[in-house]
N, C-alpha and C positions, 0 to 999 in steps of 0.2 A: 504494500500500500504506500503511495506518496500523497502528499499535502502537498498542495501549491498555494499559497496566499500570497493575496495582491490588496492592495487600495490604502495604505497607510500616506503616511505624509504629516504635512507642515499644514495647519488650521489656528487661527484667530479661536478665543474661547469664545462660544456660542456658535461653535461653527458646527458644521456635520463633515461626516465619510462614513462612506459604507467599505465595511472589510471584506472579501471573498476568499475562499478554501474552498479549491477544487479538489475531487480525492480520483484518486486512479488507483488501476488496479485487482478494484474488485467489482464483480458482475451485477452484485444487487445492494440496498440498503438500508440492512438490516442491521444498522448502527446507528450507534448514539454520537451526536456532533457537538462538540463544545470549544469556548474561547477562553484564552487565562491569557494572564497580561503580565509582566514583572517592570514595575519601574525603579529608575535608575536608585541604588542603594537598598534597594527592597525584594522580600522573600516575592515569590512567585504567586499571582493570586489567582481563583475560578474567577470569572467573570459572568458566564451565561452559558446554558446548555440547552441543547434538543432534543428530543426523545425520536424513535427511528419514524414514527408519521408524522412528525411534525406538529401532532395537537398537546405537545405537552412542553413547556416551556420552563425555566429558572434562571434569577438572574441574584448577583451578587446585591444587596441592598442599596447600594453607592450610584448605580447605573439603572435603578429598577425607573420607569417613567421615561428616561432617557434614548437607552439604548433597546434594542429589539433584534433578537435571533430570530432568523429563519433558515430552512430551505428545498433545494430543489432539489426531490431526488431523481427526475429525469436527467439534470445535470451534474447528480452528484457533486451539489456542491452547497456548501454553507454561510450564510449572510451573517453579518453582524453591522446593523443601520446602527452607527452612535451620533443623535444629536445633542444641542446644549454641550458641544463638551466645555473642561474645566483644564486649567492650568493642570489639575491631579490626574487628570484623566492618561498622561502622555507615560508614555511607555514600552512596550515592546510585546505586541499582541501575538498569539501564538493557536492555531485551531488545532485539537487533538480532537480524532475519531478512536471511538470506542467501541468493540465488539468483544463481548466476554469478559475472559481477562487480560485480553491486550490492549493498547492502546497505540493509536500514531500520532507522531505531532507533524506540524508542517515548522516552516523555516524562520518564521517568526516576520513582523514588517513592524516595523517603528512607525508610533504615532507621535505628534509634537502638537502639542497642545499651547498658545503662547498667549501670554493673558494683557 
């Protein structure tokens, strides 16, 4: 399985980006999609997760109103829309796909949040 993630960048606070993580590899998706973030000086956080149809959602309390997971499994791939972000928000976003008890990460893409 690889992760691809795209869409981070440099945003004014109150701005938006939407993150994408493509997964390849596997034929169907019968996996759980989630986003965790580590900012500069700081342990590694959950951020938000999917459950494999998409009707079930969780989001770290900080981002809850905010940000919003989704996606698509005809494209195997998983969203994460962040608006209102915050100066705290910037950090180094990262999506791991979970099936059982493995997990995959992608490569991670820096957000920069600037206030």
């Amino acid at each position: 399985v690889q992760l691809q993630t795209s869409g981070g960048g440099l945003v004014q606070a109150g701005g938006s980006l939407r993150l994408s993580c493509a997964a390849s590899g596997r034929s169907e998706s019968s996996y759980a999609l989630g986003w965790l973030r580590q900012a500069p000086g700081k342990e590694r956080e959950f951020v938000a997760a999917i459950n494999r149809s998409g009707g079930i959602t969780t989001y770290v309390d900080s981002v809850k109103g905010r940000f919003t997971i989704s996606r698509d499994n005809a494209k195997n791939t998983v969203y994460l829309q962040m608006n209102s972000l915050k100066p705290e928000d910037t950090a180094v976003y990262y999506c791991i796909l979970i099936v059982g008890s493995s997990d995959y990460w992608g490569q991670g893409t820096l957000v920069t949040v600037s206030s």
